[in-house]
N, C-alpha and C positions, 0 to 999 in steps of 0.2 A: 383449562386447556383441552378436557378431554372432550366437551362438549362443542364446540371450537373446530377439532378436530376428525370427528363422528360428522360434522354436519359440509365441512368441506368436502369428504370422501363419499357422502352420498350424493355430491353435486358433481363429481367426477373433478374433484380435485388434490392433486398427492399433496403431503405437508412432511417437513422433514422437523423434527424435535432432536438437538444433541443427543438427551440422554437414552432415547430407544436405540441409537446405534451404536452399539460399543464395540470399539478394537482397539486392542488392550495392545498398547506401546506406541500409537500415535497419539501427536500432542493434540490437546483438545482445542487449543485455538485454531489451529491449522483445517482440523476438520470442520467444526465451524465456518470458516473463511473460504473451504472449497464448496462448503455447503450450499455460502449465500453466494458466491459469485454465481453458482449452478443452476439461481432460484429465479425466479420470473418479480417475486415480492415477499418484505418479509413483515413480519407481523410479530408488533414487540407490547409484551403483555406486560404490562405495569401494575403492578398490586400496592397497596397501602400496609402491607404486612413488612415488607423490607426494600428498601431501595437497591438495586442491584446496578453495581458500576457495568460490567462484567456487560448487563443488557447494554448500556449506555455507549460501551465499544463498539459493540457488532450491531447498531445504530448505527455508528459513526464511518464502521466499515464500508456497509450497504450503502451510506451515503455516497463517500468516496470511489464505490465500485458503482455507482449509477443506477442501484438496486431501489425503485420506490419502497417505501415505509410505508403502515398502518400501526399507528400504533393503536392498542386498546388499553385504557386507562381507567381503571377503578376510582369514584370521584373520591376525593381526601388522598390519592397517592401524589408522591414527590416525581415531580417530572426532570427529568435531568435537561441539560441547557442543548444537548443535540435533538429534543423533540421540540424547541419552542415556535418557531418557527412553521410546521407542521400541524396541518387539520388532527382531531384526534377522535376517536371514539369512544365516548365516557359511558363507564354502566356502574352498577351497585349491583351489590349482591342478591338482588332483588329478581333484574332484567337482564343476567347474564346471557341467556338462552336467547332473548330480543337483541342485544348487542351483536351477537356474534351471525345472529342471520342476517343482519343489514351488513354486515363485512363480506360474508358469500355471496350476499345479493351484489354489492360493491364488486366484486372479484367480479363475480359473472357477466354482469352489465359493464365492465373495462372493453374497452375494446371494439366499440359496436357490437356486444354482446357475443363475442367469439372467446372458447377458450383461450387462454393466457400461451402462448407459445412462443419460444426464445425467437426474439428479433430486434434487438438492441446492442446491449454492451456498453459500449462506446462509437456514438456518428461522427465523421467527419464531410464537412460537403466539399465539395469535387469545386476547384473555384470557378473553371469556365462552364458546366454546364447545372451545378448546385442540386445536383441528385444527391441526397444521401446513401453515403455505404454503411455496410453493416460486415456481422462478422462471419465466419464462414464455420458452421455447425458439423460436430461427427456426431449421424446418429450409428449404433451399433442395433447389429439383431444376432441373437445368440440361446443356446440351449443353457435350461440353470443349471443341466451339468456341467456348463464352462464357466460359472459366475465367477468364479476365482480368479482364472485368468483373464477375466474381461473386467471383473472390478480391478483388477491391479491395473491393468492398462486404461481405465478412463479415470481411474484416483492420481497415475503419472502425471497424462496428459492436462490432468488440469491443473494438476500444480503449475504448470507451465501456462496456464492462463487460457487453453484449451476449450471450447464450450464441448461438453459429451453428454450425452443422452445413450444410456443403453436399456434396451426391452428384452429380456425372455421371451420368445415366440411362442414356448409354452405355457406363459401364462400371461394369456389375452395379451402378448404385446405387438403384435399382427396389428390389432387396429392404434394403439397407440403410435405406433412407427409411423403407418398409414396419414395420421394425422396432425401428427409433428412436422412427415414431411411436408404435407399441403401446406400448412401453415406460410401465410404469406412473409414477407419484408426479413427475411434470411436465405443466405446460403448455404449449401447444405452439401455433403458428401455420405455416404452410406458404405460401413461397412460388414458385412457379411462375415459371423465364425463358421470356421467349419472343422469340427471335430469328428474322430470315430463318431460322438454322441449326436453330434446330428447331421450327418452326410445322406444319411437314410431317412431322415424326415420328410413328410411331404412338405414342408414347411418352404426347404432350401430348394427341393429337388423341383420344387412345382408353383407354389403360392408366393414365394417371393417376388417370383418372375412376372408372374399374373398381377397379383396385388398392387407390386412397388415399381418393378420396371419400366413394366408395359405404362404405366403411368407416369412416372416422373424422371424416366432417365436423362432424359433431355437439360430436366431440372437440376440433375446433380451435377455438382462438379467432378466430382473423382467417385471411381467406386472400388474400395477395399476387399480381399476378400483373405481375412484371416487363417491362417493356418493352426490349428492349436493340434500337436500330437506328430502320430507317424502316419500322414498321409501325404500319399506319392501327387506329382504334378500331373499325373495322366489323370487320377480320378476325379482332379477339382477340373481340369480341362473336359472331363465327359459330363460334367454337369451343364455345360454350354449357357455360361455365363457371356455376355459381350465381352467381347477380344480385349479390349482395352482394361477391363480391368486389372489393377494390381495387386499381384500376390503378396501379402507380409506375414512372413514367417515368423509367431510367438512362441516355438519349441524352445525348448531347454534355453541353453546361451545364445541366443537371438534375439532372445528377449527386451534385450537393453538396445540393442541396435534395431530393434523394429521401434523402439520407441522413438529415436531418433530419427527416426525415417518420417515417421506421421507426425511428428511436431516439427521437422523443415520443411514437408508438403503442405501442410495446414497453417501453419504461420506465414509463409512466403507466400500465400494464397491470398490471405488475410491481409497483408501488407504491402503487397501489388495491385489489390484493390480498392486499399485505401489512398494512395500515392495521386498527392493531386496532377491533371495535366495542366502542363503550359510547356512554352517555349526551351524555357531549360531546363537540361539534365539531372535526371533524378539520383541525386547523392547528395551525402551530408559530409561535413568538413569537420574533423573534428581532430584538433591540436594541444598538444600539451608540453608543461616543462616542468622538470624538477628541481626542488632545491637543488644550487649547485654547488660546487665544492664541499659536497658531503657526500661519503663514500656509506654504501648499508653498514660497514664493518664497526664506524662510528656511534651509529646508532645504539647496534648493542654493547659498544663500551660504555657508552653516556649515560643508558637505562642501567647497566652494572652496577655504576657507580653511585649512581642517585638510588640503588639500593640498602649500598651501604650505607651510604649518609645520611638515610630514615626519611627521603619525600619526595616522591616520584613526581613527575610533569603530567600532569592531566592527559595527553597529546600519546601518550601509551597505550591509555587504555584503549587505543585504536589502532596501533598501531601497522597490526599485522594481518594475515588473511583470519587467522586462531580471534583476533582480537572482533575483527569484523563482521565474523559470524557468530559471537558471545553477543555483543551488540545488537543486531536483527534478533536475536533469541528474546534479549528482555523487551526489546520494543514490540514486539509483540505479544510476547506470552508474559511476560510476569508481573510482579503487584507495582513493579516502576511507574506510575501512575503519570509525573512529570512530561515523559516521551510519548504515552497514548494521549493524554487530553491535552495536549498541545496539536498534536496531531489531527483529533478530532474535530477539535476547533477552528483551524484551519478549514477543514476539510467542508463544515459547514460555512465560513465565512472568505473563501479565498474568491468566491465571484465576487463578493461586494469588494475586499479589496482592491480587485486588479480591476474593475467597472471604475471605482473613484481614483483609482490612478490615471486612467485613463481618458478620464472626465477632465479631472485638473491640468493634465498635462497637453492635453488634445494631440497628444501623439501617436502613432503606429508604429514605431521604431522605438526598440528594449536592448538595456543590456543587462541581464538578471546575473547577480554577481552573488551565488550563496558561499556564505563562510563556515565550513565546518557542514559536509552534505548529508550525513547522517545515512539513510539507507537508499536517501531521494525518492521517497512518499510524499514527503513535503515541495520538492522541486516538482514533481510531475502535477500538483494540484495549482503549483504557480505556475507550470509553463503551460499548462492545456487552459488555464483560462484566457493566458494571454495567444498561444493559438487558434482558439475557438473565436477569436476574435479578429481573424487573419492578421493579427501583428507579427513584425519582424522581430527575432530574435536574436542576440549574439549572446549565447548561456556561457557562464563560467563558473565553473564548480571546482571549488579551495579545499582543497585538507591536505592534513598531514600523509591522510591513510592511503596508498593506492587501492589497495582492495575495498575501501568505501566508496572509493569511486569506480570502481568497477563495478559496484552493486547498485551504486548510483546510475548507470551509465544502462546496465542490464532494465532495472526498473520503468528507465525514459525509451525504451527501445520502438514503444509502438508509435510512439511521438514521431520519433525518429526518422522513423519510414513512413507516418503517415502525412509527415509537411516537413518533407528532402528541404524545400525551396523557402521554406520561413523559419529555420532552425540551425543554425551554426553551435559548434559547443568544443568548449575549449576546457582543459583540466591545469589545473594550478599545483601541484603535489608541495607542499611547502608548509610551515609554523601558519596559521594567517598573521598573528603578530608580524610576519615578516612579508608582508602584503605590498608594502610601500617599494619595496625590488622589483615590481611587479607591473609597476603604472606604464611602463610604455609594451609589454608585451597585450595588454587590454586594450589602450589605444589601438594598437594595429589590431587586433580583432572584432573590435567593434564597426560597427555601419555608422559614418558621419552624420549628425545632429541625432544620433542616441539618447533618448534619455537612458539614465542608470534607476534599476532599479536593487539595494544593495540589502540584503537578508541575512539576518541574524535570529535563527528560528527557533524551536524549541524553547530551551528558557537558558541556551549560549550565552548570553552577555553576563549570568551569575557565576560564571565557571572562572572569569577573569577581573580583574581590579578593573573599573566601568569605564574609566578615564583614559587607558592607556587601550582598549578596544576602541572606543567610542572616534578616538583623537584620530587610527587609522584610516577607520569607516571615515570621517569629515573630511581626511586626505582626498577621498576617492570621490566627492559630490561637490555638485556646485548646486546653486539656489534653485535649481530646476528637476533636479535628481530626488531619490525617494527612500528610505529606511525603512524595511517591515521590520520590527521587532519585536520577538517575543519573551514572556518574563513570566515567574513565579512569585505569587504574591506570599507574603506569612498568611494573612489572613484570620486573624486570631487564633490560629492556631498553636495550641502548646507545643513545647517542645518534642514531647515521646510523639506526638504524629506527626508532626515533621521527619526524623528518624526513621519511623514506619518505611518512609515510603522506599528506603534505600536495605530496609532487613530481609528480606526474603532471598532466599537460599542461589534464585539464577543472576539478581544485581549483585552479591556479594564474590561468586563466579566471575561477572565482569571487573568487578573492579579491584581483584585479588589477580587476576589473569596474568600480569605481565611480571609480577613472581613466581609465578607458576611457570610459563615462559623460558625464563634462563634458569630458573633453578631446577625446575621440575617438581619440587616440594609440594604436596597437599596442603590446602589452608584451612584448616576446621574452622566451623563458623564462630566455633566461642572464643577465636582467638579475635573478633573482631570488636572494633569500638567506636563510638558516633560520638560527639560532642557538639553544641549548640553554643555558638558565641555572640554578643551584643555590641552594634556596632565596633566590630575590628577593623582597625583600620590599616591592618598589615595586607587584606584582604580586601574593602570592599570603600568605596566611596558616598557613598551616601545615605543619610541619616537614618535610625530607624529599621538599618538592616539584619536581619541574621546570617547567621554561615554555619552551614553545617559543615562538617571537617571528621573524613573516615579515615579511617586509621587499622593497622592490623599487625599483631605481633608475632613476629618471625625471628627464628634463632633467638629468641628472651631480649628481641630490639624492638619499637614501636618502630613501622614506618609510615608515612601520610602518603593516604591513596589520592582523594581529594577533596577539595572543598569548592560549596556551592549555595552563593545568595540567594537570599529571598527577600521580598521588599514591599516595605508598606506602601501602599499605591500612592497615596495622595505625594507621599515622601518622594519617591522615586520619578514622577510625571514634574514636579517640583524641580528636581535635579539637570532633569533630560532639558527641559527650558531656559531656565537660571544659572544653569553652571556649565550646561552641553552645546549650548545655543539653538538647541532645534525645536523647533511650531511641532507641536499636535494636530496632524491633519485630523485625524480620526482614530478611534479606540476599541477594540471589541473587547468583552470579558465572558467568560462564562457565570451559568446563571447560579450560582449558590445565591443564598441570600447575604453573604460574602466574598465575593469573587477569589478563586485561585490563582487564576491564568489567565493571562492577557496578549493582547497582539496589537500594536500600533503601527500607522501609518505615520513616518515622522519627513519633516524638509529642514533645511537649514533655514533658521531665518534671514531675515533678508536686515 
């Protein structure tokens, strides 16, 4: 890596590596994920010495965030199933040093030979006149006496999905600004710190104006001019900036309300520009209902109770807003393996799916019906293939949890606004077992001659006896309609790694949570317990299954948190046919040289 990286920097290109950046109390996925969202390309080193899943995520990340890959691959290393698909660069330890400059040479020559500089994201085309938009860029210029408060404000702002670029002007970042700005096929706004530490620069008072204005003002959209400290509005006025710029105040307690300020300037910018035209009015319709005749008060008697009586409903551990942010925690940060490579899988295969649906079906008109929506990572890679497509949409998103569909709902937001007019979305707050209540309020939502298309993602369908989900889902299709589903396979796998994948200290968190909840009790992890059963059939339908079954002891009582299948392939594809009635359109799996995880496109047969 370090040769790698010596040889990028002397081509005038930055490289960001985890571990040189440490700040100590942020999670490391997080940083990671604001990394590469921030990166132009990411370059994934694969060595023969260890296979790293951990790489194999923020692969799959990059994927899903639109980030191109290179990978560089040591020959004799394991390539995980999110590279296969992808050109790669193989060396030995021989021609390291040759590898890594055809990757520079590669970088350099991208682009008609221009450096690499943010102008993508995510495109949507414009339907009447099929210009592509793009997203709308803050770069910052600032003194590294202010690094702190200007790294805190573009580490918010992108959490929020923000693109930020900030430059020190003291160090050489006058031509970097310079240069980012020019940068073609982005939007761009600029914003200007001004501190005690550099009010008196030539930088602010003289060079910017020269350098940056005088040249691109035209180009910017907005132009910021930060406030950091105790300086009055006459003195950033005698600087004789254009009139229009806008003052945002980052002193003391402003802080959070400046942040707020530049992420509804910047987003609404972002999202008015993406907004197709046509004829009709740009808003999105989006309707819900909840279980009825059940009051919240209910709720928490029912989880009381199923306390006492030693086995909780699976459908808790979501329950709540506590529940739904334990949730997004392991789905992305921890060893829960099940919810990332599901996801990733996905993420690499969701074009070919919604292409062969749409092939078979020869339709434009969808109604994506997800069961159990999880943080909607997954729904936004279903729903943007099928709006990248200009098809119609009427989405309906089921779960028990309101807050998972609000985190659902938050995550589809740039969908949302950026195809008002091919997106309707409607929320179901309800068991989905209790689905079937449900068939005429989807009727009247959906657009007439709809195909369905009905998801069961993750590896959902192990969480429930296969027959009584399955029996719902068939309620909801007829021979034209569609099943993505996904599943966990055993996989030869022994038992204690089976186990593995639920022991780690933030899944035990989730799935101990909703005792935590009403009791408030700590649950130590050694009070926990995993068992592995064979074919049970109190639990599971079909042959050749396992079920793992978690458990935890409170007050000196076992109580069952939950249990969750896994299935011998051949066995379960067997089942879904013979016993389910549904054709195997098509199957993806990932690449072990024993599959884990799977994703089918299923139909009723005829």
């Amino acid at each position: 890596m370090k040769v790698l990286k010596t040889l990028l920097e002397k081509n005038g290109i930055t490289s960001y590596a985890a571990e040189e950046y440490v700040n100590l109390g942020e999670q490391l996925s997080k940083k990671i994920q604001t990394a590469i969202r921030s990166s132009d390309m990411l370059i994934a080193i694969i060595t023969k010495d260890k296979f790293s899943t951990a790489v194999n995520q923020e692969i799959g990340f990059a994927i899903s965030a639109g980030i191109p890959v290179i990978p560089l691959v040591e020959e004799g290393a394991t390539v995980g199933f999110m590279l296969e698909d992808i050109e790669q660069m193989r060396f030995n330890r021989n021609n390291t040093e040759h590898a890594c400059e055809e990757i520079v040479r590669y970088i350099n020559t991208s682009d008609s030979g221009k450096k690499i500089y943010p102008k993508n994201i995510t495109m949507y085309v414009n339907e009447n006149n099929k210009n592509p938009t793009t997203p709308l860029i803050l770069f910052i210029s600032y003194s590294v006496r202010d690094e702190v408060n200007i790294q805190q404000l573009a580490s918010e702002l992108r959490k929020q999905e923000i693109p930020v670029y900030a430059y020190p002007f003291d160090l050489e970042g006058s031509a970097q600004i310079h240069d980012g700005i020019s940068a073609e096929g982005a939007k761009k706004s600029l914003a200007v710190a001004l501190s005690q530490s550099s009010i008196t620069s030539t930088w602010v008072n003289s060079q910017i104006k020269q350098d940056v204005l005088d040249h691109f003002e035209n180009d910017l959209n907005e132009i910021y001019l930060l406030k950091i400290g105790d300086i009055s509005d006459h003195i950033i006025r005698s600087l004789k900036y254009p009139k229009n710029c806008k003052i945002v105040d980052l002193s003391g307690g402003n802080f959070s309300k400046a942040v707020s300020f530049l992420f509804d300037e910047l987003s609404q910018t972002n999202y008015k520009k993406n907004q197709l035209t046509s004829n009709k009015s740009h808003h999105y319709k989006m309707v819900g209902i909840f279980e009825p005749a059940r009051p919240a008060t209910e709720l928490f008697s029912q989880l009381d109770a199923q306390i006492k009586n030693g086995s909780i409903d699976q459908k808790y551990l979501y329950w709540d807003v506590r529940s739904a942010v334990r949730w997004e925690k392991i789905a992305e940060t921890s060893g829960y393996m099940t919810a990332q490579t599901s996801t990733n899988l996905l993420a690499i295969r969701s074009h070919d799916i919604i292409q062969t649906i749409i092939n078979d079906s020869k339709s434009k008109r969808f109604s994506f019906i997800n069961l159990g929506v999880g943080t909607g990572v997954k729904d936004h890679q279903i729903l943007s293939n099928l709006l990248l497509r200009d098809c119609e949409v009427s989405y309906f998103a089921v779960d028990e949890s309101f807050p998972m569909i609000q985190l659902t709902i938050n995550h589809l937001r740039e969908l949302i606004s950026a195809k008002p007019d091919f997106l309707r979305i409607y929320y179901i707050v309800d068991d989905m077992m209790n689905l079937g209540n449900y068939t005429q309020f989807i009727k009247e939502g959906e657009e007439k001659e709809s195909t369905r298309i009905i998801a069961l993602l993750g590896s959902a369908i192990g969480n429930f006896r296969e027959s009584k989900i399955l029996e719902i889902v068939k309620d909801l299709m007829t021979e034209n309609d569609y099943l993505i589903l996904g599943t966990e396979y055993i996989a030869d796998r022994e038992n204690d790694e089976l186990i593995r994948n639920y022991s780690d200290k933030s899944t035990k968190e989730f799935m101990s949570g909703p005792i935590r909840d009403m009791t408030g009790s700590e649950i130590p992890e050694s009070s926990f317990d995993f068992s592995v059963l064979f074919e049970k059939s109190e639990y599971t339908d079909v042959a050749g299954s396992k079920t793992i079954v978690g458990s935890v002891t409170h007050n000196n009582k076992p109580i069952q948190l939950f249990s969750s299948n896994k299935y011998d392939k051949k066995s379960l594809e067997q089942y879904l046919e013979d016993e389910m009635g549904f054709k195997i359109l098509k199957s993806y799996v990932t690449s072990e040289i024993i599959p884990r995880y799977g994703k089918y496109i299923l139909k009723l047969s005829r």
